[in-house]
BALO-796801 format. One record per residue: residue number from 1; x, y, z of N, C-alpha, C in turn; chain. Coordinates in steps of 0.001 Angstrom, whole numbers, plus 500000, padded with zeros to 6 digits. Layout:
<recs>
{num=NUM | nc1=X | nc2=Y | nc3=Z | cac1=X | cac2=Y | cac3=Z | cc1=X | cc2=Y | cc3=Z | cadena=A}
...
</recs>
This chain:
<recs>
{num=1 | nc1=190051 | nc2=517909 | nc3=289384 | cac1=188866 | cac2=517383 | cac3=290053 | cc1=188540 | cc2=518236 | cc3=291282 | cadena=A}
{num=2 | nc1=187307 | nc2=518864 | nc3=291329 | cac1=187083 | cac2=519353 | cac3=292644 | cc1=186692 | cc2=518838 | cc3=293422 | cadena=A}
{num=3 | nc1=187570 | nc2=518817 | nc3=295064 | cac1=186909 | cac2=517596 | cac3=295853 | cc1=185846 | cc2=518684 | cc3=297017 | cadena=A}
{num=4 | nc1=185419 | nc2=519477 | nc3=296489 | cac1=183890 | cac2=519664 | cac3=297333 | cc1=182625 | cc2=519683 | cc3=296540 | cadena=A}
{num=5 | nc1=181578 | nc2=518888 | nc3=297157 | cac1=180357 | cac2=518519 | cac3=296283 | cc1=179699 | cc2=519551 | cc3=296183 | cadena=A}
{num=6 | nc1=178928 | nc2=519530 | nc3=294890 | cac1=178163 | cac2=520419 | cac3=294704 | cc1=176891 | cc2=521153 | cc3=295681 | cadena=A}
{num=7 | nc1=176692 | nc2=522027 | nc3=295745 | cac1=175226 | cac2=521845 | cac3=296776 | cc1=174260 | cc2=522596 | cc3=296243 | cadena=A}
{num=8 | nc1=172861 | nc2=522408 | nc3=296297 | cac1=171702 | cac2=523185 | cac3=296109 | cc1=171636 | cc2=524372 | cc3=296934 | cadena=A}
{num=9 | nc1=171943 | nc2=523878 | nc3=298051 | cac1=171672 | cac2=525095 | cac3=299210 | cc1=172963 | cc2=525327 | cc3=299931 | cadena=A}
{num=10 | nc1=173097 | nc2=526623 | nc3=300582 | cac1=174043 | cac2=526835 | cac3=301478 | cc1=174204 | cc2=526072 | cc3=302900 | cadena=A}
{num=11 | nc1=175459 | nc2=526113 | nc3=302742 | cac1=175450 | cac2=525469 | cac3=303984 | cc1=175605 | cc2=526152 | cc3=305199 | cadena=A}
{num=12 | nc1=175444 | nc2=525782 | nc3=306273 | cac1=175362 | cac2=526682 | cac3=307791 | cc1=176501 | cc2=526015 | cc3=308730 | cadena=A}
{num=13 | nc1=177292 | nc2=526312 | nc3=309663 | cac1=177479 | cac2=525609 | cac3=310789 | cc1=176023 | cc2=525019 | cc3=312045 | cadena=A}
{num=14 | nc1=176162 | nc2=524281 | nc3=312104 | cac1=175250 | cac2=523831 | cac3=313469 | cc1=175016 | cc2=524812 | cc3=314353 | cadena=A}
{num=15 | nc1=176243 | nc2=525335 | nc3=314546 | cac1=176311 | cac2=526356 | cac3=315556 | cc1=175312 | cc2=527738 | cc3=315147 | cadena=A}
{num=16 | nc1=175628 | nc2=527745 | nc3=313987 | cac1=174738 | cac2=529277 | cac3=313644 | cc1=173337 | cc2=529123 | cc3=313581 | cadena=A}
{num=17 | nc1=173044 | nc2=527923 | nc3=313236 | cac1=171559 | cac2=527926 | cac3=312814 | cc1=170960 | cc2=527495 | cc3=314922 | cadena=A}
{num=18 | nc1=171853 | nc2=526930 | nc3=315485 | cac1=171448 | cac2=527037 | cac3=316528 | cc1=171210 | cc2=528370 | cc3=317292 | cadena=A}
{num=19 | nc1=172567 | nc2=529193 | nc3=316795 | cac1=172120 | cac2=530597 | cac3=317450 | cc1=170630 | cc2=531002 | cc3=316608 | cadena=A}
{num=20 | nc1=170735 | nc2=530836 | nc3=315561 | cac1=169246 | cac2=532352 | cac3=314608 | cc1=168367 | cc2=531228 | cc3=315801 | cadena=A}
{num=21 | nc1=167943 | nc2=530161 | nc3=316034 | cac1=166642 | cac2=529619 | cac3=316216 | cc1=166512 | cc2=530224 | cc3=317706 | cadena=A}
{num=22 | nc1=167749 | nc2=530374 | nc3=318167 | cac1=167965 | cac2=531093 | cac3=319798 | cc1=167425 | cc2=532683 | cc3=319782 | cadena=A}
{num=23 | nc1=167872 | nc2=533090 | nc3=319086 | cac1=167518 | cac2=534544 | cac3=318821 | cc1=166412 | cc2=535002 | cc3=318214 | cadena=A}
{num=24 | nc1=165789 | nc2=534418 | nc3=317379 | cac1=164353 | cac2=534070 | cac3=316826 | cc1=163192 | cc2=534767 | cc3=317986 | cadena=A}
{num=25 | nc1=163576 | nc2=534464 | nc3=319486 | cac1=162620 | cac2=534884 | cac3=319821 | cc1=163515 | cc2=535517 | cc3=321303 | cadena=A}
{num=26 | nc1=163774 | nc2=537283 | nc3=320634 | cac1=164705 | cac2=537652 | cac3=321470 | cc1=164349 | cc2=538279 | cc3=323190 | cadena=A}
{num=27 | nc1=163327 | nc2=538139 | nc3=323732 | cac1=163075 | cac2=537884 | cac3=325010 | cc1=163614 | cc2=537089 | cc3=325388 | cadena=A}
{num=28 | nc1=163228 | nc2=536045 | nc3=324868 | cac1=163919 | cac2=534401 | cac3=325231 | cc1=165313 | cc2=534377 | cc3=325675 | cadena=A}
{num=29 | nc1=165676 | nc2=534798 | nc3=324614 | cac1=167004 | cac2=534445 | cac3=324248 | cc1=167982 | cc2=535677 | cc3=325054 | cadena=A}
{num=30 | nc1=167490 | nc2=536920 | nc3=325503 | cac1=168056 | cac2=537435 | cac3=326687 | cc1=168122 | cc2=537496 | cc3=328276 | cadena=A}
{num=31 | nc1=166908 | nc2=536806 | nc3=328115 | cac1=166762 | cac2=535779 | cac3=329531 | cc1=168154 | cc2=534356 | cc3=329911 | cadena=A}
{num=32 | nc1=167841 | nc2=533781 | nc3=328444 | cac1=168702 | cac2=533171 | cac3=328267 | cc1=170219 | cc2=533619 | cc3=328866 | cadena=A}
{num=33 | nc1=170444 | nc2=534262 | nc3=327659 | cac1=171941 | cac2=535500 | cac3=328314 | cc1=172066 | cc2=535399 | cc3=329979 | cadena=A}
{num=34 | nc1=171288 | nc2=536174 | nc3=329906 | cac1=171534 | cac2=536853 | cac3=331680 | cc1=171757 | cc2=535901 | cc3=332511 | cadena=A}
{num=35 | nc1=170943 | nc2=534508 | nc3=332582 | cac1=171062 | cac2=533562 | cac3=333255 | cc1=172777 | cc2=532649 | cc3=332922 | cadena=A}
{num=36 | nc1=172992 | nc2=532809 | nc3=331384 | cac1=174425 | cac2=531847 | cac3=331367 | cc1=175089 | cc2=532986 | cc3=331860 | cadena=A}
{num=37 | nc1=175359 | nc2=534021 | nc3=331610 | cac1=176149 | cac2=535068 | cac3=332418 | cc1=176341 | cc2=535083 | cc3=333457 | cadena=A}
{num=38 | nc1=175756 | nc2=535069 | nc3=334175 | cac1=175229 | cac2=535284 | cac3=336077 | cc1=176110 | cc2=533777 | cc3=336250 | cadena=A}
{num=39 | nc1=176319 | nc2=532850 | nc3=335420 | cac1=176696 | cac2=531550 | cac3=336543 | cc1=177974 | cc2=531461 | cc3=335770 | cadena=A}
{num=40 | nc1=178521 | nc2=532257 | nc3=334787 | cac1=179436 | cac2=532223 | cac3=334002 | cc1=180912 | cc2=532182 | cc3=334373 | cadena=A}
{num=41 | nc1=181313 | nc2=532177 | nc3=336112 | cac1=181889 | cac2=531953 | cac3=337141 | cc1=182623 | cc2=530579 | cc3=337317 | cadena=A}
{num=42 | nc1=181120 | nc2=529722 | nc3=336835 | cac1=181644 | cac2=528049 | cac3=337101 | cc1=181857 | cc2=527591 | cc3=335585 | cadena=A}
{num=43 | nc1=181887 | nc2=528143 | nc3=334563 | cac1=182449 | cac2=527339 | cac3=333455 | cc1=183916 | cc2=526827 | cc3=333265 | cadena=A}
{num=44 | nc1=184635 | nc2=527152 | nc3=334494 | cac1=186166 | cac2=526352 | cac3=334438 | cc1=185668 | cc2=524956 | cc3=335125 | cadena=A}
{num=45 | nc1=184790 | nc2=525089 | nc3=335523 | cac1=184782 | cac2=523711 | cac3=336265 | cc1=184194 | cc2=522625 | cc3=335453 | cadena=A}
{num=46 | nc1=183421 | nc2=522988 | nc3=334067 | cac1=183045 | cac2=522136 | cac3=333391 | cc1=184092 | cc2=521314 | cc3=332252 | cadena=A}
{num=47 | nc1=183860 | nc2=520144 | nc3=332296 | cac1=184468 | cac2=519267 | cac3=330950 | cc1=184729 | cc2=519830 | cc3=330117 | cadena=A}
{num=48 | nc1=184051 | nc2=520717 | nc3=329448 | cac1=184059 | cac2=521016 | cac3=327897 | cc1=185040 | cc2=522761 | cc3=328498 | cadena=A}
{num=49 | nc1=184566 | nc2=523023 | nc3=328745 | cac1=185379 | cac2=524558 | cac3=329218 | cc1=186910 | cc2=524424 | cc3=329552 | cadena=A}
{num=50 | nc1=187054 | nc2=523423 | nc3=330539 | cac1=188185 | cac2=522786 | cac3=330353 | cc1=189533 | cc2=522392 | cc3=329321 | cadena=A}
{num=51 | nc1=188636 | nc2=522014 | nc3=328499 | cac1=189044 | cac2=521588 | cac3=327169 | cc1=189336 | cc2=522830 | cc3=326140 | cadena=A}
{num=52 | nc1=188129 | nc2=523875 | nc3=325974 | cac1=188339 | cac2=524710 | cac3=325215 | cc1=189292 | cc2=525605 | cc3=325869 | cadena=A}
{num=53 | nc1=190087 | nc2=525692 | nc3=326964 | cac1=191050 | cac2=526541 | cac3=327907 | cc1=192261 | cc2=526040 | cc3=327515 | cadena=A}
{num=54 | nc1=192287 | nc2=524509 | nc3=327621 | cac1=193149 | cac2=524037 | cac3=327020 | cc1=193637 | cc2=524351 | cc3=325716 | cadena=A}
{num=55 | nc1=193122 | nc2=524147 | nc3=324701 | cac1=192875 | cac2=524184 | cac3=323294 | cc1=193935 | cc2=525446 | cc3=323037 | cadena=A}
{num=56 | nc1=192786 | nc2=526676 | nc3=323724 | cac1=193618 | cac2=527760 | cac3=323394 | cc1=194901 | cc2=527560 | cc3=323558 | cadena=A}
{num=57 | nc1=195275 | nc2=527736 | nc3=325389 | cac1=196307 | cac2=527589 | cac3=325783 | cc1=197416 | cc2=526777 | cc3=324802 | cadena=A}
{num=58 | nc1=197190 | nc2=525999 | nc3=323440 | cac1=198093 | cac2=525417 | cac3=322748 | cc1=198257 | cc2=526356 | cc3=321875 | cadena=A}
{num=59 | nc1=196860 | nc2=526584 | nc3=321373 | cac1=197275 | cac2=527521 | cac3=319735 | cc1=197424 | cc2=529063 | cc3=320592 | cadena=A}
{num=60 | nc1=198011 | nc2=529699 | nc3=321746 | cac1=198748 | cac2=530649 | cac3=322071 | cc1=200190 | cc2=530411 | cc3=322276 | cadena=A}
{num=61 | nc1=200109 | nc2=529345 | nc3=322777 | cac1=202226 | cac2=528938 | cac3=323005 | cc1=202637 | cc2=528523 | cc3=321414 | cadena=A}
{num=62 | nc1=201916 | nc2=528303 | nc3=320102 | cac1=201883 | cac2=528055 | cac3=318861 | cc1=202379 | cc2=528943 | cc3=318469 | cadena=A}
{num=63 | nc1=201226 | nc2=530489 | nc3=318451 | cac1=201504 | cac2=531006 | cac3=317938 | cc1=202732 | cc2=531930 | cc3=318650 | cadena=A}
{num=64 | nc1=203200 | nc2=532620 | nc3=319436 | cac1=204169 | cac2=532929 | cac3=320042 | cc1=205126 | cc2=532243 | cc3=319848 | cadena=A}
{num=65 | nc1=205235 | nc2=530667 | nc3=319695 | cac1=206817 | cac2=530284 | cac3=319229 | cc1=207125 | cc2=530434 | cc3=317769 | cadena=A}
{num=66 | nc1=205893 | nc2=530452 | nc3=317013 | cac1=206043 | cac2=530903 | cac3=315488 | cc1=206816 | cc2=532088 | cc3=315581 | cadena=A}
{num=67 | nc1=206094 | nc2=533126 | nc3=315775 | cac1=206860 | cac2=534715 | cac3=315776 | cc1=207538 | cc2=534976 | cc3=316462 | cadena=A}
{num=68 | nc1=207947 | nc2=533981 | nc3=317609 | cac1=209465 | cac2=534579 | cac3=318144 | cc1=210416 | cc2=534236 | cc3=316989 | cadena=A}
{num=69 | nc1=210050 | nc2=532704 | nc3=316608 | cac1=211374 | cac2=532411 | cac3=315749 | cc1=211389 | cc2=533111 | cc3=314356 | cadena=A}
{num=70 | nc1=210831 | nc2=533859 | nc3=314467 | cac1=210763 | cac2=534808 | cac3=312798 | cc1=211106 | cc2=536047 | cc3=313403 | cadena=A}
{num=71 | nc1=212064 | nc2=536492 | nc3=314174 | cac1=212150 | cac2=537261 | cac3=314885 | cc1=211365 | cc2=538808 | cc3=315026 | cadena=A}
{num=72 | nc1=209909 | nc2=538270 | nc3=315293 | cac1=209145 | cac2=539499 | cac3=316242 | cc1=209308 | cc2=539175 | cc3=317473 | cadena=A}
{num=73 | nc1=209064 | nc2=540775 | nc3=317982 | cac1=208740 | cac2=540832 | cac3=319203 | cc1=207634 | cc2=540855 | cc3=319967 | cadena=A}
{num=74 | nc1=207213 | nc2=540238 | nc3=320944 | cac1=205683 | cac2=540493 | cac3=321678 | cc1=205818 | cc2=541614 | cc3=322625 | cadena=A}
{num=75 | nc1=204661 | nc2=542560 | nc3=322220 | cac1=204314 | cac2=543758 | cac3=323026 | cc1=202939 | cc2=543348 | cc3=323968 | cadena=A}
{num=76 | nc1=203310 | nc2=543938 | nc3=324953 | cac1=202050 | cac2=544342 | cac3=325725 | cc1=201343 | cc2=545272 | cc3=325744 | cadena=A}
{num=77 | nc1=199831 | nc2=544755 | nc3=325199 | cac1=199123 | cac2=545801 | cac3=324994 | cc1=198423 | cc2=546706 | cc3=325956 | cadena=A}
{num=78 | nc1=198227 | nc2=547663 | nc3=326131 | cac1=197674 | cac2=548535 | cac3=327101 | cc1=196196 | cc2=548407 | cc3=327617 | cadena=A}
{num=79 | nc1=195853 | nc2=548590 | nc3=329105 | cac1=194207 | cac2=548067 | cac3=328817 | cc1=193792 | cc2=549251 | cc3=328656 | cadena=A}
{num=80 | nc1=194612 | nc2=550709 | nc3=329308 | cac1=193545 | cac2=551680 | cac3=329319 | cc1=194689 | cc2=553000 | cc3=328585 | cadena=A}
{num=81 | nc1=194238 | nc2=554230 | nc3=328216 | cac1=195145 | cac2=554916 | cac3=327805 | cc1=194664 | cc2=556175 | cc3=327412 | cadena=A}
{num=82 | nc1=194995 | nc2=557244 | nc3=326780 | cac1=194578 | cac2=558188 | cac3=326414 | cc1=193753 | cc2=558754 | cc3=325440 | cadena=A}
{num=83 | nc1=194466 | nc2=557841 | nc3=324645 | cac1=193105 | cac2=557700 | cac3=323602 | cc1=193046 | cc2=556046 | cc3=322834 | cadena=A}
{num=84 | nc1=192051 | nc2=555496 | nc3=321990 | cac1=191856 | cac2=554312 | cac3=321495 | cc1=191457 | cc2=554219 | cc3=319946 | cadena=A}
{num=85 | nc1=191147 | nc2=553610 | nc3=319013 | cac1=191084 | cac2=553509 | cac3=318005 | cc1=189759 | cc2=554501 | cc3=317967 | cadena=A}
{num=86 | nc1=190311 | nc2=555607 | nc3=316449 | cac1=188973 | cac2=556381 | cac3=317051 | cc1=187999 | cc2=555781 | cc3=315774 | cadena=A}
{num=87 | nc1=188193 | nc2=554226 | nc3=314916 | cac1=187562 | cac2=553979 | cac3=314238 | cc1=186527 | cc2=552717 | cc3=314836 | cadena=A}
{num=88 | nc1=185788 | nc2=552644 | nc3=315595 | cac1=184967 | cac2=551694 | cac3=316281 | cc1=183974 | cc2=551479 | cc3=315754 | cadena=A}
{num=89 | nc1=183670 | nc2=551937 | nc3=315069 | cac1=182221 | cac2=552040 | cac3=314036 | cc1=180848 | cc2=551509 | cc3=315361 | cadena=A}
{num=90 | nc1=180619 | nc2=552748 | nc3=316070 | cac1=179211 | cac2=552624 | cac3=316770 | cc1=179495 | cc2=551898 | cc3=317961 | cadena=A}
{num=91 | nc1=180410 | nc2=551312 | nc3=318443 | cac1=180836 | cac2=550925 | cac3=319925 | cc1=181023 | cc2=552118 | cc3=320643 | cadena=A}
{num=92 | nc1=180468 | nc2=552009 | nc3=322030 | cac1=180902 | cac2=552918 | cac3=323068 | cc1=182268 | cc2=552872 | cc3=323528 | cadena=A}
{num=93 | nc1=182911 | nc2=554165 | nc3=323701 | cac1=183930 | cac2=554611 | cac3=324409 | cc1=183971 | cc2=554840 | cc3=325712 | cadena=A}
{num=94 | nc1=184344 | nc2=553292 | nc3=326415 | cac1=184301 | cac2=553475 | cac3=327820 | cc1=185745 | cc2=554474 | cc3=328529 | cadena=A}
{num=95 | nc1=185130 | nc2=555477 | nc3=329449 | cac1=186245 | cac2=556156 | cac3=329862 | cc1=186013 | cc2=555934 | cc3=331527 | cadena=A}
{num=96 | nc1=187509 | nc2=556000 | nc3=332183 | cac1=187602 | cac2=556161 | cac3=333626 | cc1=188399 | cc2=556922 | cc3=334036 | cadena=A}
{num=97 | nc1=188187 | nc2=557575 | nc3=335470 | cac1=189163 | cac2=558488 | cac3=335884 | cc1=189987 | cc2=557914 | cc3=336426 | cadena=A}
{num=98 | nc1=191259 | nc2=558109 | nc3=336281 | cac1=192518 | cac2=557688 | cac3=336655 | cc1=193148 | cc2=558719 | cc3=337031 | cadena=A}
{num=99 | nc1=193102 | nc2=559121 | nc3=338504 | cac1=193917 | cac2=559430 | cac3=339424 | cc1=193613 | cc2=561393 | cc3=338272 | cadena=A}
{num=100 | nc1=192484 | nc2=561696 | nc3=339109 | cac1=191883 | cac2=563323 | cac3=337824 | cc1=192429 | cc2=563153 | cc3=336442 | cadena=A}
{num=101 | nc1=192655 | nc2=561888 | nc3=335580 | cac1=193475 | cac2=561942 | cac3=334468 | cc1=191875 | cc2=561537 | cc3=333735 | cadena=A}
{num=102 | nc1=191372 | nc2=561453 | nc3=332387 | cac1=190439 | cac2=560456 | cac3=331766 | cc1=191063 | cc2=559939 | cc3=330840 | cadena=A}
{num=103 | nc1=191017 | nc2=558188 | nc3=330786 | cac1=191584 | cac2=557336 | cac3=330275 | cc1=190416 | cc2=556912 | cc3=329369 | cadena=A}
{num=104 | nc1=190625 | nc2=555897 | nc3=328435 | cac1=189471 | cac2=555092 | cac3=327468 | cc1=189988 | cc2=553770 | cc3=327880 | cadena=A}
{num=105 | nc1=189076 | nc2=553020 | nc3=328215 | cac1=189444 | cac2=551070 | cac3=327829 | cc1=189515 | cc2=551118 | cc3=326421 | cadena=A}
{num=106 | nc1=190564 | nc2=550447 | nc3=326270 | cac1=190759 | cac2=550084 | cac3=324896 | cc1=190030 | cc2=549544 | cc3=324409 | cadena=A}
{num=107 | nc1=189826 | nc2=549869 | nc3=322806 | cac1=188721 | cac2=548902 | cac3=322131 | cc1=189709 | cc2=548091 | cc3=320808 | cadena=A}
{num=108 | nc1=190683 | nc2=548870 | nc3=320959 | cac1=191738 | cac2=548339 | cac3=319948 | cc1=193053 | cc2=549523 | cc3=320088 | cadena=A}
{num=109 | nc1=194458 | nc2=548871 | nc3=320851 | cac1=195363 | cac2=549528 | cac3=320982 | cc1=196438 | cc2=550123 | cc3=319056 | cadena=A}
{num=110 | nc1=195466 | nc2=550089 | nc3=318293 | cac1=196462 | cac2=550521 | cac3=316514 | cc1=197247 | cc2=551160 | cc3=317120 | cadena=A}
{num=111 | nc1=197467 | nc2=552383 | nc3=317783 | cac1=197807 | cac2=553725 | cac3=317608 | cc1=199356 | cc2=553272 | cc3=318418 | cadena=A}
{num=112 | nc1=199254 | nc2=552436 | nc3=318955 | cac1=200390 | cac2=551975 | cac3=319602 | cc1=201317 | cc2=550633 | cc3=319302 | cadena=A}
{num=113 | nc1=200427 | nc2=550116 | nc3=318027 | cac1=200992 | cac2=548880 | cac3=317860 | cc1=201516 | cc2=550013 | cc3=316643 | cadena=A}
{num=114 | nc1=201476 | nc2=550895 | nc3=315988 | cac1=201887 | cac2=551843 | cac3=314941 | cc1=203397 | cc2=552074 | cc3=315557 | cadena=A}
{num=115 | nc1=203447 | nc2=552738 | nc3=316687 | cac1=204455 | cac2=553088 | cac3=316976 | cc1=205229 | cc2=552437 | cc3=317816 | cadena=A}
{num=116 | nc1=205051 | nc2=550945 | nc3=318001 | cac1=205780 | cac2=550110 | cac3=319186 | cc1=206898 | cc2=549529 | cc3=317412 | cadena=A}
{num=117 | nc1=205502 | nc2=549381 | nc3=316252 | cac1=206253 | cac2=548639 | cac3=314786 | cc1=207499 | cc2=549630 | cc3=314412 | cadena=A}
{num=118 | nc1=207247 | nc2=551248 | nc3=314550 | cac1=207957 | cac2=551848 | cac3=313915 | cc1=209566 | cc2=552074 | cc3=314446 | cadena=A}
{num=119 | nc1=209221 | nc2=551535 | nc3=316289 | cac1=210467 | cac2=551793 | cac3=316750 | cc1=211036 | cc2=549915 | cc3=316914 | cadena=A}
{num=120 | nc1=210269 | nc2=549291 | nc3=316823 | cac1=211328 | cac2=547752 | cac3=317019 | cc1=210948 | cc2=547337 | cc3=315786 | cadena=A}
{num=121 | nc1=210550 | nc2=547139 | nc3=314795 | cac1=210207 | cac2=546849 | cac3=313608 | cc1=209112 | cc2=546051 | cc3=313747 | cadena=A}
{num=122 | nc1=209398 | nc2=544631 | nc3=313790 | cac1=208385 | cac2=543312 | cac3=313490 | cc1=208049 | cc2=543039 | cc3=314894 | cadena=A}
{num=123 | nc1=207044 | nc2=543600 | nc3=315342 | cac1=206094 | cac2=543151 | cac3=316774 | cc1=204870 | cc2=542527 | cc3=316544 | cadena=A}
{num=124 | nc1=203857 | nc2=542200 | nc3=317899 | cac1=202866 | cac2=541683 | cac3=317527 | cc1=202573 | cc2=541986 | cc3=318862 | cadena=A}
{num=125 | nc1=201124 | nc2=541649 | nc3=319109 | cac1=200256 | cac2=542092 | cac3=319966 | cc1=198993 | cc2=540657 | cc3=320598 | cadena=A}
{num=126 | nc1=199409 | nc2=539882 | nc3=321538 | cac1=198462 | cac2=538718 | cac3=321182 | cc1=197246 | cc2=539522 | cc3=322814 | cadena=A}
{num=127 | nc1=196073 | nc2=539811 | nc3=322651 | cac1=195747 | cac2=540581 | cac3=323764 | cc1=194374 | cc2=540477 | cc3=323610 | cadena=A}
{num=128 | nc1=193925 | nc2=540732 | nc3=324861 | cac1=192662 | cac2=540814 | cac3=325221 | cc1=191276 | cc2=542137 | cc3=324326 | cadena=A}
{num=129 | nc1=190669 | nc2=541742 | nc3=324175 | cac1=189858 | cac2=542940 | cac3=323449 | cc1=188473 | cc2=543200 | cc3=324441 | cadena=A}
{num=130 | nc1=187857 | nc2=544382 | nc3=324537 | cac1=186402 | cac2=544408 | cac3=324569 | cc1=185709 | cc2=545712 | cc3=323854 | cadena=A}
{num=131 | nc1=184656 | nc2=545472 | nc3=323572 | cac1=183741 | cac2=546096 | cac3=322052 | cc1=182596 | cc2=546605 | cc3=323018 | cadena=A}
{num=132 | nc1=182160 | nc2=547569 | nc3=323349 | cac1=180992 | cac2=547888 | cac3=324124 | cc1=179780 | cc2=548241 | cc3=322719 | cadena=A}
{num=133 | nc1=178996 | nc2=547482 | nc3=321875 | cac1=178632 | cac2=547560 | cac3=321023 | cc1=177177 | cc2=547800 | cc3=321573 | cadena=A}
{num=134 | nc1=176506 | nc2=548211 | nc3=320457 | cac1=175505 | cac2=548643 | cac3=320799 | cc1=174230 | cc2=547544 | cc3=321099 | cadena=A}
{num=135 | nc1=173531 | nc2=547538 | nc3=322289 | cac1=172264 | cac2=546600 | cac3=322456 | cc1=172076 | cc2=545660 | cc3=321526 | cadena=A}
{num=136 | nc1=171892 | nc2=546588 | nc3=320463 | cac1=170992 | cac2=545504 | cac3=319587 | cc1=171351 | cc2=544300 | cc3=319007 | cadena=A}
{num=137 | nc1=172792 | nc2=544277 | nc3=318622 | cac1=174073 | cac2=543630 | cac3=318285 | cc1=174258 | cc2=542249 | cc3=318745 | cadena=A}
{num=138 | nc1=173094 | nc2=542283 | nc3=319851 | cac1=173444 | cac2=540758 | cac3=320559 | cc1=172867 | cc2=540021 | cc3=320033 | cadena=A}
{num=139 | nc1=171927 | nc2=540507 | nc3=319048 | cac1=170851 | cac2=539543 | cac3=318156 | cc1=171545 | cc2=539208 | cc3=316620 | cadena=A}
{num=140 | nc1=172668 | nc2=539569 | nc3=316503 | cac1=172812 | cac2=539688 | cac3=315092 | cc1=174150 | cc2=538690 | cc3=315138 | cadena=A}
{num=141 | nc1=175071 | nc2=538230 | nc3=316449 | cac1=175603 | cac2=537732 | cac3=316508 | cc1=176836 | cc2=537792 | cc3=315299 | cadena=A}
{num=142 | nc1=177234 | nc2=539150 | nc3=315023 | cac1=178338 | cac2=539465 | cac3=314408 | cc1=179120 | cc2=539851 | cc3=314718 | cadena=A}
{num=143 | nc1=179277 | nc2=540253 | nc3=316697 | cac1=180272 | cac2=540608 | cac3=316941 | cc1=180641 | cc2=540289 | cc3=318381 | cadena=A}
{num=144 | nc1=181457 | nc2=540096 | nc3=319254 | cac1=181797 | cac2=539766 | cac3=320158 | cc1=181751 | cc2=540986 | cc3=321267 | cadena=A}
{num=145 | nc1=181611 | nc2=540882 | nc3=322703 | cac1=181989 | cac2=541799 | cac3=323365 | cc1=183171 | cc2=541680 | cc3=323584 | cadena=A}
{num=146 | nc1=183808 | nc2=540685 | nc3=323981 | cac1=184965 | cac2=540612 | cac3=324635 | cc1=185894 | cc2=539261 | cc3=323725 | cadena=A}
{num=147 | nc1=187270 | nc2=539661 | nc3=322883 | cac1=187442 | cac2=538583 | cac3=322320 | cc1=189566 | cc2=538979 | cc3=322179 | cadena=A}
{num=148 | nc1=190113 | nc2=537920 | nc3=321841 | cac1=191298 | cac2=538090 | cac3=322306 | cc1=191479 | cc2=538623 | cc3=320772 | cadena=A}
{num=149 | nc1=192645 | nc2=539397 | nc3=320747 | cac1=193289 | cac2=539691 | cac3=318928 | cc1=194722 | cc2=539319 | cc3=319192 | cadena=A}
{num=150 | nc1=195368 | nc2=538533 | nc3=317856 | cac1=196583 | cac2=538840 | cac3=317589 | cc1=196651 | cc2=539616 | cc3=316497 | cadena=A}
{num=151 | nc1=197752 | nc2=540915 | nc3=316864 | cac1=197938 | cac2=541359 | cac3=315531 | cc1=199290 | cc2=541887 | cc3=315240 | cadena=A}
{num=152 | nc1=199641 | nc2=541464 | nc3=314060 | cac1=201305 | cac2=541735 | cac3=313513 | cc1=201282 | cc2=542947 | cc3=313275 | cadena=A}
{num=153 | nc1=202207 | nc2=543607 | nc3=313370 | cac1=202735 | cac2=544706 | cac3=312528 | cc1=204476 | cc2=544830 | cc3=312402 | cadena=A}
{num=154 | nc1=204763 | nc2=544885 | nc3=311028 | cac1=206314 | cac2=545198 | cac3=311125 | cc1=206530 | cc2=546419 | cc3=310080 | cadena=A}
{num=155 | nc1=207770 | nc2=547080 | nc3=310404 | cac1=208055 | cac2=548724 | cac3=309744 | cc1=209722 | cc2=548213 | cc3=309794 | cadena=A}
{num=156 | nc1=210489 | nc2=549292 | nc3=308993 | cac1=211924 | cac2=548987 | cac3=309098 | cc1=211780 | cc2=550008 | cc3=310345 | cadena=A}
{num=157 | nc1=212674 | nc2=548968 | nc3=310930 | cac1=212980 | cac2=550064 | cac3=312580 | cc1=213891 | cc2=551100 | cc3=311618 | cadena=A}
{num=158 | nc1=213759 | nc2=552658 | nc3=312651 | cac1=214628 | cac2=553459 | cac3=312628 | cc1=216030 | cc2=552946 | cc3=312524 | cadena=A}
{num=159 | nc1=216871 | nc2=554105 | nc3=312073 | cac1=218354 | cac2=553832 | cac3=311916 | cc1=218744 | cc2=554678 | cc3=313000 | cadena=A}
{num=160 | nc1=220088 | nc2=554419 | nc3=313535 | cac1=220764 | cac2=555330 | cac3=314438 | cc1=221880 | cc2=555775 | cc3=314034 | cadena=A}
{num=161 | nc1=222444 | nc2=557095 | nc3=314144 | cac1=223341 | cac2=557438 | cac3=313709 | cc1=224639 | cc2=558087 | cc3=314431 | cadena=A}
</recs>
C-alpha cells in the first residue's frame, strides 16, 4: 500500500512559493534584502531566531556525538589559505593580503579535508561556508551565500614502519 496520495499537481513548500512571489518582482524584493540585512544584527533577539539557534545548536552536538562515537575525528577547517576548491562553478574568489602573502577565503576547504582523511583516516569537517556567487543568483534562490557544511571523509590512514 502506498501511504502517499496521489496528486494532480506538484507540490511546493510554502516557503518556496513564498520566495518565487517575493522575487517575482526583483526591485522589490532587493529592497527587501537590503533592508532585512541592514537590521540583521537584532535577529538573536527575536522568538523565532532564538529557537532556530537553538534547534541547530542540538542537531550540531547530534551530529558530533554520532561521529565521535564511530570513531572520526573533527578537523578544523581553515577560513583562509592558499588556495580553495578550484571547482566553484562561477563564484568569486575572494583573496586578501596576509602579511605580503595572498590568501583565498575559502569557498570549500576539499583539498584539505583530502589530506587531513589521508593522514588520520575517518575525519569530518562541521564548518562555516561562504559562496560569493554571482548577482543574479539571488533571484533564483538556489544557492546560499553563507551556509554551514558537514563533510565526512575517511581513507585508510598511512602505515608506519
Amino acid at each position: 500500500m502506498n501511504k502517499w496520495p496521489e496528486r494532480k499537481e506538484p507540490y511546493f513548500h510554502p516557503a518556496v512559493l513564498e520566495f518565487e512571489k517575493m522575487a517575482s518582482d526583483q526591485s522589490k524584493y532587493l529592497e527587501f534584502l537590503k533592508e532585512w540585512l541592514a537590521h540583521s544584527w537584532r535577529w538573536a533577539r527575536e522568538d523565532r531566531y532564538k529557537l532556530v539557534f537553538k534547534v541547530q545548536a542540538e542537531i550540531i552536538d547530534a551530529l558530533r556525538d554520532f561521529l565521535n562515537s564511530r570513531g572520526f575525528t573533527e578537523v578544523l577547517a581553515p577560513i583562509i589559505g592558499p588556495v580553495t576548491d578550484p571547482g566553484i562553478r562561477g563564484a568569486k574568489q575572494a583573496t586578501v593580503d596576509f602579511y605580503g602573502m595572498e590568501y583565498k577565503v575559502m569557498s570549500s576547504a576539499i583539498l584539505y579535508k583530502q589530506y587531513m582523511a589521508a593522514s588520520l583516516g575517518k575525519i569530518y569537517f562541521l564548518s562555516p561556508n561562504i559562496r560569493f556567487e554571482p548577482n543574479d543568483s539571488v533571484f533564483t534562490g538556489s544557492t546560499l551565500l553563507s551556509f554551514t557544511n558537514l563533510t565526512l571523509r575517511f581513507t585508510a590512514p598511512p602505515t608506519t614502519r
